[in-house]
N, C-alpha and C positions, 0 to 999 in steps of 0.2 A: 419504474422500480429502480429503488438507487442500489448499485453495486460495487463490492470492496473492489481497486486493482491498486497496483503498486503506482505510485506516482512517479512519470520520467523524467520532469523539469525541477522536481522540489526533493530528488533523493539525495540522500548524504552516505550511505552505503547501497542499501536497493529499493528504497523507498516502499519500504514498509509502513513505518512512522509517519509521512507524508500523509500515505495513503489511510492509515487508520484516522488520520487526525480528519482528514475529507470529509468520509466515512461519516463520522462520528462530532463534526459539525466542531473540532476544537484545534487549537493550533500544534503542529507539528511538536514543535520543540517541549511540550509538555506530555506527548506521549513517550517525544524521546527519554525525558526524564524519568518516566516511571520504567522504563525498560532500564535505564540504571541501577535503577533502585533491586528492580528483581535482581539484577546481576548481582550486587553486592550484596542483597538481602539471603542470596542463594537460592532465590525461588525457580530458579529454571528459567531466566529471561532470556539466556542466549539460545537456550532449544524452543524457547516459544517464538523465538526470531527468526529460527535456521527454517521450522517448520513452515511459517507464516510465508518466509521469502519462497518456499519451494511450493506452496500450494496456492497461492496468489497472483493470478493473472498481471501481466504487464498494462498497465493504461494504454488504449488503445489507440493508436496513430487518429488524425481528423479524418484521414482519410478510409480509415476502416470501419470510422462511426457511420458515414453520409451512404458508404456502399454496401447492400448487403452480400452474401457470398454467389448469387447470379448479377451481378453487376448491375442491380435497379437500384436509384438513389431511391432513400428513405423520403 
């Protein structure tokens, strides 16, 4: 099952954006644009940001994919 997290190698503030773009199978920099657009539109893009960043897991180290929480690799 494919899951949102914040992307650590491709952010430009907390990898949000990154991460939505993954997600959602499109390139970064066009989500980042429609999060402009809400800005300036007034649509609430920076609370749909602040939210997103504070409820959105971090992308997980390799190292915390391959081990699960009793130490047996997957």
């Amino acid at each position: 099952m494919k899951r949102l997290y914040r992307k650590r190698n491709e952010k430009i503030l907390a990898g949000v954006c990154a991460g939505l773009g993954d997600y959602f199978g499109v390139d970064p920099t066009i989500v980042r644009i429609i999060f402009l657009i809400l800005v300036f539109a007034g649509l609430g893009g920076v609370l749909v940001y602040i939210i997103l960043w504070i409820i959105t897991p971090e992308e997980p180290l390799i190292s915390e994919e391959t081990i699960d929480v009793q130490g047996k690799e997957k």
